[in-house]
N, CA, C and O atoms as CSV, one atom per row, in Angstrom:
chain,resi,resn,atom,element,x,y,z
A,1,UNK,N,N,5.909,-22.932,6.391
A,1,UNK,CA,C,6.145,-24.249,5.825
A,1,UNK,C,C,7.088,-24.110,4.633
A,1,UNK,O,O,7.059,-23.061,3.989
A,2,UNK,N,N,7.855,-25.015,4.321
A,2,UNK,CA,C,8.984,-25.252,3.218
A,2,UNK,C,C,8.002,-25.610,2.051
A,2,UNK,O,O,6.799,-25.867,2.078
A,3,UNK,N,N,9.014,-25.537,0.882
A,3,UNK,CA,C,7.920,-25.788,-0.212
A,3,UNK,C,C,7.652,-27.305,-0.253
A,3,UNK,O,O,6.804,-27.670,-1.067
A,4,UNK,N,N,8.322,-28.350,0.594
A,4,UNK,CA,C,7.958,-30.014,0.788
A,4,UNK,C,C,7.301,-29.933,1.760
A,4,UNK,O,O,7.457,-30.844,2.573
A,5,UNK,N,N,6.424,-28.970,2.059
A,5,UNK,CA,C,5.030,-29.315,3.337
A,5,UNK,C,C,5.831,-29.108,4.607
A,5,UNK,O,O,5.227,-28.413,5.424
A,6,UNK,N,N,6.986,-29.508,4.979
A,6,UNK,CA,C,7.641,-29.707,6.089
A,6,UNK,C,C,7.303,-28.122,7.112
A,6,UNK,O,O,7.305,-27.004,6.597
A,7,UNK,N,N,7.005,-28.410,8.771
A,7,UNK,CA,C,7.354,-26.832,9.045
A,7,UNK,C,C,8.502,-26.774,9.869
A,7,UNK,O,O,9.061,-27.671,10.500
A,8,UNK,N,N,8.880,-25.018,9.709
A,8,UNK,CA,C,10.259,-25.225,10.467
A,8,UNK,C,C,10.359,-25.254,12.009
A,8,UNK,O,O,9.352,-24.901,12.623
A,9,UNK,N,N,11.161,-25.532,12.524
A,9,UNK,CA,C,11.426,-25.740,14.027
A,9,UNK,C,C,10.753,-24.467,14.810
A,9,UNK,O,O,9.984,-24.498,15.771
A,10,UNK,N,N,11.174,-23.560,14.242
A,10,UNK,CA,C,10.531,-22.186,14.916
A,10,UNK,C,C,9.175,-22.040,14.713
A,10,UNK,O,O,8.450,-21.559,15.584
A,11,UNK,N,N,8.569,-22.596,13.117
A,11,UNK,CA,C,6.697,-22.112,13.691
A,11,UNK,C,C,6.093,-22.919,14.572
A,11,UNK,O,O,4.959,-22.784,15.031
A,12,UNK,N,N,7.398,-24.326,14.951
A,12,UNK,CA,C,6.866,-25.514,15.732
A,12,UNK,C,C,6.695,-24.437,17.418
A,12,UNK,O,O,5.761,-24.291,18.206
A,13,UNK,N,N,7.898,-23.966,17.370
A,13,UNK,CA,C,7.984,-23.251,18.835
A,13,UNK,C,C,7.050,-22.301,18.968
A,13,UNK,O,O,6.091,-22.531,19.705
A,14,UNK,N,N,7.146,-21.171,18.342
A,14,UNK,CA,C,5.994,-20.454,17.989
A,14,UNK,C,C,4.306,-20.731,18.586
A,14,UNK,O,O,3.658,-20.248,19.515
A,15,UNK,N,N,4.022,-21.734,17.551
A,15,UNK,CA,C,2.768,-22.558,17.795
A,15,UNK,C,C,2.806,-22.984,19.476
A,15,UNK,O,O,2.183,-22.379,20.349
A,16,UNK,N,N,3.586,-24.032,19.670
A,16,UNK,CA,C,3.756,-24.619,21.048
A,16,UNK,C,C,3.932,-23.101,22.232
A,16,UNK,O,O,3.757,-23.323,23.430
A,17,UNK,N,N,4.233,-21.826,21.831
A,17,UNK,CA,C,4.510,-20.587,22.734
A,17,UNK,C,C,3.109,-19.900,22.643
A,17,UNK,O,O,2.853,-19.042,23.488
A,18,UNK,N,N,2.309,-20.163,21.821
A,18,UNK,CA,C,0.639,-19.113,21.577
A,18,UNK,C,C,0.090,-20.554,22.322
A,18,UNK,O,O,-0.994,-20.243,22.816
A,19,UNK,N,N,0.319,-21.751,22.567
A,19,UNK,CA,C,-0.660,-22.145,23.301
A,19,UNK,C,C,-0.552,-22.682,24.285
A,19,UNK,O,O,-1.224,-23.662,24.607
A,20,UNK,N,N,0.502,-22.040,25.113
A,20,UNK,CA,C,1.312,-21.880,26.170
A,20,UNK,C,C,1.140,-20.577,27.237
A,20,UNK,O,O,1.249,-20.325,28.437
A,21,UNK,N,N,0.733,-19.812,25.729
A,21,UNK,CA,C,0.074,-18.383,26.850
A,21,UNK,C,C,-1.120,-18.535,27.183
A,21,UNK,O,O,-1.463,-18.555,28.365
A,22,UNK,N,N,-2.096,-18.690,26.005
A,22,UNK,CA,C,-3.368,-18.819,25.779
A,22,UNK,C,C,-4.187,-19.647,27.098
A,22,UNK,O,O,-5.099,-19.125,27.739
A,23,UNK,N,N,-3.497,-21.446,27.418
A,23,UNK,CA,C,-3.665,-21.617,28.506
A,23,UNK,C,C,-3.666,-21.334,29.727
A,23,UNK,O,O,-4.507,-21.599,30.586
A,24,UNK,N,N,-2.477,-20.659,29.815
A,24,UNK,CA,C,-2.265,-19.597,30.930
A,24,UNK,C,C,-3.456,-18.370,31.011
A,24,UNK,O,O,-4.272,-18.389,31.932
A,25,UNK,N,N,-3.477,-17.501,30.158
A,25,UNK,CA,C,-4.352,-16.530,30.386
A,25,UNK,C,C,-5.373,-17.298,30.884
A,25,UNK,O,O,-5.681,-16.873,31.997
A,26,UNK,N,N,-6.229,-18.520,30.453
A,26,UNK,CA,C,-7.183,-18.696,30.733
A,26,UNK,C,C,-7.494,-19.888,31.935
A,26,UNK,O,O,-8.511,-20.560,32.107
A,27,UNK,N,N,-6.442,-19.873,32.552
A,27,UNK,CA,C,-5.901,-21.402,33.346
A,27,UNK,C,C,-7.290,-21.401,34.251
A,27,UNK,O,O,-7.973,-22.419,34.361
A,28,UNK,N,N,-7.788,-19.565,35.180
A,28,UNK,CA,C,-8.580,-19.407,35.989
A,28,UNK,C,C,-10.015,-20.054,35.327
A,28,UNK,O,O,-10.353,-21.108,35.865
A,29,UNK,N,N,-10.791,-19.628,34.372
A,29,UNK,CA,C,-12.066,-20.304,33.797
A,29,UNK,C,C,-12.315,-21.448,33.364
A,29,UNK,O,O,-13.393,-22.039,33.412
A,30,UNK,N,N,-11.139,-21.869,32.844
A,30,UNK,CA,C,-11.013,-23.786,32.569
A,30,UNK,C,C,-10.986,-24.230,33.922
A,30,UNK,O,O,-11.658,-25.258,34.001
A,31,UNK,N,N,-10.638,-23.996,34.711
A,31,UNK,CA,C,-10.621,-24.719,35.831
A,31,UNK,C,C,-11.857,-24.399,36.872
A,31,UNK,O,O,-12.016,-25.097,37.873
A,32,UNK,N,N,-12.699,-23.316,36.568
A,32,UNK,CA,C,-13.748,-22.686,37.080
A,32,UNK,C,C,-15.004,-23.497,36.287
A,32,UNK,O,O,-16.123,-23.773,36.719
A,33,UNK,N,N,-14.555,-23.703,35.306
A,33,UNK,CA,C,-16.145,-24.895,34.524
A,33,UNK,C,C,-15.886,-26.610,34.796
A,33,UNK,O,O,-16.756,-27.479,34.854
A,34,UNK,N,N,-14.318,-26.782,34.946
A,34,UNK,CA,C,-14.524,-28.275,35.648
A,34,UNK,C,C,-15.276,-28.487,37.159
A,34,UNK,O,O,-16.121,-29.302,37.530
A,35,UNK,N,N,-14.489,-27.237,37.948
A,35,UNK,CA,C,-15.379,-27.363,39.168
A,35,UNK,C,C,-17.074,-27.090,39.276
A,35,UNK,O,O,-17.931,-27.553,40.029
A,36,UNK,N,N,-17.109,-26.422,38.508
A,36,UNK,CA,C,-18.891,-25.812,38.745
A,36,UNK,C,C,-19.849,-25.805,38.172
A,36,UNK,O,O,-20.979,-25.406,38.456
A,37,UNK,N,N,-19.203,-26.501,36.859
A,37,UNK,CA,C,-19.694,-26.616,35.476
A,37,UNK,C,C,-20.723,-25.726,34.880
A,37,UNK,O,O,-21.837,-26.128,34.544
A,38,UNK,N,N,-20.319,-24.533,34.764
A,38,UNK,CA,C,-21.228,-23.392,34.626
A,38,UNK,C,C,-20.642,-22.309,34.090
A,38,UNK,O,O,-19.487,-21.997,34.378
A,39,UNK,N,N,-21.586,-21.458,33.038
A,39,UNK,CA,C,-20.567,-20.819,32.506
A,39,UNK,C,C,-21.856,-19.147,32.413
A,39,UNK,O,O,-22.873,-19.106,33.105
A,40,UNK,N,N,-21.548,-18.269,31.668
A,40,UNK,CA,C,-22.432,-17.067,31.387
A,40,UNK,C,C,-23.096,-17.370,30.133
A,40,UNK,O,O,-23.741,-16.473,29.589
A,41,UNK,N,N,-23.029,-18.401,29.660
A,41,UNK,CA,C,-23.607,-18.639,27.922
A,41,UNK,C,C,-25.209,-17.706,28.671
A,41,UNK,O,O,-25.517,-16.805,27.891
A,42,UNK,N,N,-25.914,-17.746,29.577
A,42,UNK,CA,C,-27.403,-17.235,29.305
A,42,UNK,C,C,-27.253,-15.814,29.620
A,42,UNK,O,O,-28.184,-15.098,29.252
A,43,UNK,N,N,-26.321,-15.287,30.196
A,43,UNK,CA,C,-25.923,-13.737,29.657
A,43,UNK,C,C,-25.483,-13.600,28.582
A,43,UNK,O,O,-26.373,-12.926,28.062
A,44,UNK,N,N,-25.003,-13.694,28.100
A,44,UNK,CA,C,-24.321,-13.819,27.234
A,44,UNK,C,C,-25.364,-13.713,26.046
A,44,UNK,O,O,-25.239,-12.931,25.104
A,45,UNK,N,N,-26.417,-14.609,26.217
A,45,UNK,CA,C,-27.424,-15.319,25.304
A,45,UNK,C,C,-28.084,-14.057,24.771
A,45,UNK,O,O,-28.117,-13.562,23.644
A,46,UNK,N,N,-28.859,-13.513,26.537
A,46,UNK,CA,C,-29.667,-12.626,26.623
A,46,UNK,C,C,-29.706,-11.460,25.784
A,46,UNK,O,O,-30.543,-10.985,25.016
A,47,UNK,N,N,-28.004,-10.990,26.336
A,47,UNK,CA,C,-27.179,-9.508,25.636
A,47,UNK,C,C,-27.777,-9.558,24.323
A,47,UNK,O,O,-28.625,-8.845,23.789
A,48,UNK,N,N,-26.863,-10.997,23.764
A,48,UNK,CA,C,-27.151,-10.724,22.351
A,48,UNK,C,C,-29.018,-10.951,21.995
A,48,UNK,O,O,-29.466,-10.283,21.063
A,49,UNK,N,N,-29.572,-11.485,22.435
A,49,UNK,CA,C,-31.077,-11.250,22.036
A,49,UNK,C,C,-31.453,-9.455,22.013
A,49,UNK,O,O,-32.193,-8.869,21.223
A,50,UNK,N,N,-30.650,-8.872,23.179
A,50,UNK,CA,C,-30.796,-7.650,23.458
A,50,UNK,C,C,-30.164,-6.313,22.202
A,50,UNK,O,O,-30.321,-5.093,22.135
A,51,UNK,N,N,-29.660,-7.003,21.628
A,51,UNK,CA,C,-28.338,-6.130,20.698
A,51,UNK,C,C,-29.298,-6.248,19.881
A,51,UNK,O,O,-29.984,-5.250,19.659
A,52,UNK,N,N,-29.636,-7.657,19.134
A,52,UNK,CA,C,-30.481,-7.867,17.810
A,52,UNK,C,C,-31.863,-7.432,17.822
A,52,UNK,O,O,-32.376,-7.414,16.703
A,53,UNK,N,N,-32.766,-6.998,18.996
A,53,UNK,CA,C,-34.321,-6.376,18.969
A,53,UNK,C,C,-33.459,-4.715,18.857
A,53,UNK,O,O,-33.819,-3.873,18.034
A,54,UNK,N,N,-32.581,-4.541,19.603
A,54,UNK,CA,C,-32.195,-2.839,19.263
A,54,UNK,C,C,-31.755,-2.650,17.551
A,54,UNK,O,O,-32.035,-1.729,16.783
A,55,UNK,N,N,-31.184,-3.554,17.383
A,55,UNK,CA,C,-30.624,-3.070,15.898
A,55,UNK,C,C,-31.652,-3.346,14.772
A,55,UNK,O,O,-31.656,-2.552,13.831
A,56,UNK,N,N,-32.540,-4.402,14.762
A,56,UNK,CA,C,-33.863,-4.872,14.507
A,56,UNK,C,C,-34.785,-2.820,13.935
A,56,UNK,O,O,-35.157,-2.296,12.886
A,57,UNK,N,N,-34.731,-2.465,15.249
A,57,UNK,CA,C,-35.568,-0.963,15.890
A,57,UNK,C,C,-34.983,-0.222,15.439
A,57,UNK,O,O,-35.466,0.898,15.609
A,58,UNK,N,N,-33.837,-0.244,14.728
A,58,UNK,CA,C,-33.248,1.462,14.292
A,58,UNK,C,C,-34.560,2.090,13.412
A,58,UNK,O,O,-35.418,1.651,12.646
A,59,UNK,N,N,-34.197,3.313,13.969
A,59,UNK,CA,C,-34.988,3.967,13.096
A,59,UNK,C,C,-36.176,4.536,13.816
A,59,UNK,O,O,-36.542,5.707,13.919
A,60,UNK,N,N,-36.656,3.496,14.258
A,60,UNK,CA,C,-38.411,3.310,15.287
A,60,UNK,C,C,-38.573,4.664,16.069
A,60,UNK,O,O,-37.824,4.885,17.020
A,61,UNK,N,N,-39.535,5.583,15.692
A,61,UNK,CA,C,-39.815,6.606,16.852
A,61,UNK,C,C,-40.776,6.429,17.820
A,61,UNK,O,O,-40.734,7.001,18.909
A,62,UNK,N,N,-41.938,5.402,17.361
A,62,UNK,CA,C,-43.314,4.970,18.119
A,62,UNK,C,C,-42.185,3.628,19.142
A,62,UNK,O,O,-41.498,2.721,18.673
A,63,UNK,N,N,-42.424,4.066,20.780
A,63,UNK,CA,C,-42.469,3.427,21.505
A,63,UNK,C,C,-43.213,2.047,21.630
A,63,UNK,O,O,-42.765,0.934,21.907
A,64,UNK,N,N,-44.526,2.479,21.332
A,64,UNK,CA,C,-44.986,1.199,21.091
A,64,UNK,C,C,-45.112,-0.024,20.035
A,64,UNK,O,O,-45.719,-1.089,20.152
A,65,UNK,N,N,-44.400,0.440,19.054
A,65,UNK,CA,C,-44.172,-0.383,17.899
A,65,UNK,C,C,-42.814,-1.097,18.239
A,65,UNK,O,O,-42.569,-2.259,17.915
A,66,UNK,N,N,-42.007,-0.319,18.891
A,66,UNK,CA,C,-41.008,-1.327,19.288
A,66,UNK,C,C,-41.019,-2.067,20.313
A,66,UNK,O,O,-40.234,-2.995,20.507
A,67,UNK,N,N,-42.144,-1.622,21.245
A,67,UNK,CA,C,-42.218,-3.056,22.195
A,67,UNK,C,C,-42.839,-3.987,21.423
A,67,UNK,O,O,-42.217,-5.041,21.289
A,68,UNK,N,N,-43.943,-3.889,20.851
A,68,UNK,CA,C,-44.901,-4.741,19.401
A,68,UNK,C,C,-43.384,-5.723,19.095
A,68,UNK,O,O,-43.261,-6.706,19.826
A,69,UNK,N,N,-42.382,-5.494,18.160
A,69,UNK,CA,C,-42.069,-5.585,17.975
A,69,UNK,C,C,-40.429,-6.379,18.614
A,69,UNK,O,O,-39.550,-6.828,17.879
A,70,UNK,N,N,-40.401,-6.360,20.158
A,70,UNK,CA,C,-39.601,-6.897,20.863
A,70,UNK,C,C,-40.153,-8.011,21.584
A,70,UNK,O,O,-39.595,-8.918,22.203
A,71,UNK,N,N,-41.555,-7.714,21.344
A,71,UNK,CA,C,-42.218,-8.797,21.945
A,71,UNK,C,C,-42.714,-10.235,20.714
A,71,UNK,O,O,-43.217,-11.353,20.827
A,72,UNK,N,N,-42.245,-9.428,19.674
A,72,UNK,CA,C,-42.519,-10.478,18.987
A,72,UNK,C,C,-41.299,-11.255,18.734
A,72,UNK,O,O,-41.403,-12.454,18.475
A,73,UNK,N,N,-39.916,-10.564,18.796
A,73,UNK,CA,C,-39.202,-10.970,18.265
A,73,UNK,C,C,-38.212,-12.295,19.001
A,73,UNK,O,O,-37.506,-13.193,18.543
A,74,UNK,N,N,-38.720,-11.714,20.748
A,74,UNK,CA,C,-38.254,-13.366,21.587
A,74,UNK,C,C,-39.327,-14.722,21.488
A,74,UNK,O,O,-39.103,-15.888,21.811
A,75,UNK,N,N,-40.604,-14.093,20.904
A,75,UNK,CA,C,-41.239,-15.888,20.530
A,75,UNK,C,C,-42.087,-15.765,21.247
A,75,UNK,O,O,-43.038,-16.216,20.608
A,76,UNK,N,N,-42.626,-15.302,22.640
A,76,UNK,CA,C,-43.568,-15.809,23.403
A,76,UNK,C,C,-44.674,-14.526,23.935
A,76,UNK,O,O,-45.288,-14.624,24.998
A,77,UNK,N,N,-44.837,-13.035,22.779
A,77,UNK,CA,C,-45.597,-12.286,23.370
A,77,UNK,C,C,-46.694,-12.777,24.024
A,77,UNK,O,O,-47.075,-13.923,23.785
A,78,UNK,N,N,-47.409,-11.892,25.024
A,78,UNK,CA,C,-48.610,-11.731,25.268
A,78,UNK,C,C,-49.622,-11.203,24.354
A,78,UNK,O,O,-49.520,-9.994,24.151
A,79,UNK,N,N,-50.413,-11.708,23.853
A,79,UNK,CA,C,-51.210,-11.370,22.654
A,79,UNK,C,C,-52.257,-10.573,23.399
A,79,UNK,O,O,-53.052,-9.954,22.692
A,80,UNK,N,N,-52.414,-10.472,24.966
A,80,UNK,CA,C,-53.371,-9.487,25.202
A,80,UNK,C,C,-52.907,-8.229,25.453
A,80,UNK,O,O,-53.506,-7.259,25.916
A,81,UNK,N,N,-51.272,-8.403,24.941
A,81,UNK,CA,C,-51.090,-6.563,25.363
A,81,UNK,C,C,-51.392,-5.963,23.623
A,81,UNK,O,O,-51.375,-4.752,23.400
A,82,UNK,N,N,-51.592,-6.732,22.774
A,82,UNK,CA,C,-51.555,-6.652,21.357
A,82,UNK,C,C,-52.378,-6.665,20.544
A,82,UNK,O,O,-52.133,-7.247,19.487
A,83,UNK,N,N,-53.955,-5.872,20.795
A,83,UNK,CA,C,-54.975,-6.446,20.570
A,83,UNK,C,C,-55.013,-6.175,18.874
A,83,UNK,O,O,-55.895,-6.759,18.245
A,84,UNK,N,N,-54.307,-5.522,18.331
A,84,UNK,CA,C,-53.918,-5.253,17.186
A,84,UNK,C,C,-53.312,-6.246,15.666
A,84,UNK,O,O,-53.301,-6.210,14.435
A,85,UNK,N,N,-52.791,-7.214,17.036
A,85,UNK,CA,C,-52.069,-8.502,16.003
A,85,UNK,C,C,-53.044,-9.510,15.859
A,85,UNK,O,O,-53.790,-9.797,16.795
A,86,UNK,N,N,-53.099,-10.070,14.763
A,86,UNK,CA,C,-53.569,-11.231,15.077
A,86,UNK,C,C,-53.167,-12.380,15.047
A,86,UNK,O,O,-53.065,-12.949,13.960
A,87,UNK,N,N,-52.745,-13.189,16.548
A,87,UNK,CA,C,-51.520,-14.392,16.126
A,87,UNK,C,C,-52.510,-15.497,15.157
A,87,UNK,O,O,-53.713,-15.503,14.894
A,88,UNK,N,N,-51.362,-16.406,14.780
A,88,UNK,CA,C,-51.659,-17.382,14.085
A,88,UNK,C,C,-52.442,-18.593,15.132
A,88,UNK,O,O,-51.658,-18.839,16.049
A,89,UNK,N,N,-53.390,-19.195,15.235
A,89,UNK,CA,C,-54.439,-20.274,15.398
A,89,UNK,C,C,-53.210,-21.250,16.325
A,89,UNK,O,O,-52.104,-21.631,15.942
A,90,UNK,N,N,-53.951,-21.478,17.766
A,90,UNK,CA,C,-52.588,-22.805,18.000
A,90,UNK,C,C,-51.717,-22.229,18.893
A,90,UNK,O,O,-51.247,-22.917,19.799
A,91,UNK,N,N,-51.329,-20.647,18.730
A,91,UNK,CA,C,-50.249,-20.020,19.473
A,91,UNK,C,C,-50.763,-19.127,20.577
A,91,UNK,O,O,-50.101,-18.251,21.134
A,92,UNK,N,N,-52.160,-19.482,20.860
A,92,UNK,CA,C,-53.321,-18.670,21.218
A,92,UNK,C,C,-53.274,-19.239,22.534
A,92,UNK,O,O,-53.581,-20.431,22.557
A,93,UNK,N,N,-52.897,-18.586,23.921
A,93,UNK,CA,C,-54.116,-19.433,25.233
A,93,UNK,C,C,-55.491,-19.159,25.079
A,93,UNK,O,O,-55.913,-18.049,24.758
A,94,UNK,N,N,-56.224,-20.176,25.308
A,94,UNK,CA,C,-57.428,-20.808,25.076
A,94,UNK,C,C,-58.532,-19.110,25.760
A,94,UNK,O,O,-59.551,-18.620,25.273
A,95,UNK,N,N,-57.685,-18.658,27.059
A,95,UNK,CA,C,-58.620,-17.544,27.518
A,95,UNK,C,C,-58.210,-16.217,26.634
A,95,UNK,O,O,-58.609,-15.146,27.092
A,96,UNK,N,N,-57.671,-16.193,25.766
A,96,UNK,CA,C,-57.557,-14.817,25.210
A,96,UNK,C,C,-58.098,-14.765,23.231
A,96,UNK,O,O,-57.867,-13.902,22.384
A,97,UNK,N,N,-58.719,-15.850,23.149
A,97,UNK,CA,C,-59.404,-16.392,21.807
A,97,UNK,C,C,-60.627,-15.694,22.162
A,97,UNK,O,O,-60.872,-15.492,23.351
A,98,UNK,N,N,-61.702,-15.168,20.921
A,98,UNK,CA,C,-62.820,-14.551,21.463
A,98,UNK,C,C,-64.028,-15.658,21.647
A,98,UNK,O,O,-65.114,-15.315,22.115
């Protein structure tokens, strides 16, 4: 840009040439989510749930503290593989309360 805000003809081309490729590279998947409307967001999702319980675990040598611990960290353990924890009141199925 000029020092009056103005830009010059070339970052105009420039600009108009990066999103000229950009479409192109991606012409195949834009046109793959109008037809099918579907995309990998829940791989995608998963991976990263998968990255963050590993990096979560550095360190961890007890096997079972890091499943403890992977199971807590997607939200919905089984509290009967866990007889060790004690969930909070409410988050309980009714058959695994004593």
């Amino acid at each position: 840009m000029s020092a009056h805000g103005h830009s010059r003809p070339r970052d105009a081309y420039r600009s108009t040439l990066l999103v000229t490729r950009t479409l192109t590279r991606w012409k195949e998947p834009i046109l793959a989510w109008h037809e099918a409307h579907t995309t990998n967001a829940g791989s995608d999702g998963a991976n990263n749930l998968q990255k963050r319980v590993k990096r979560g675990a550095f360190g961890m040598t007890n096997h079972r503290h890091y499943r403890v611990r992977s199971l807590l960290y997607v939200g919905k353990p089984d509290y009967s593989l866990l007889p060790y924890v004690n969930p909070p009141i409410g988050l309980v199925p009714a058959f695994i309360l004593p």
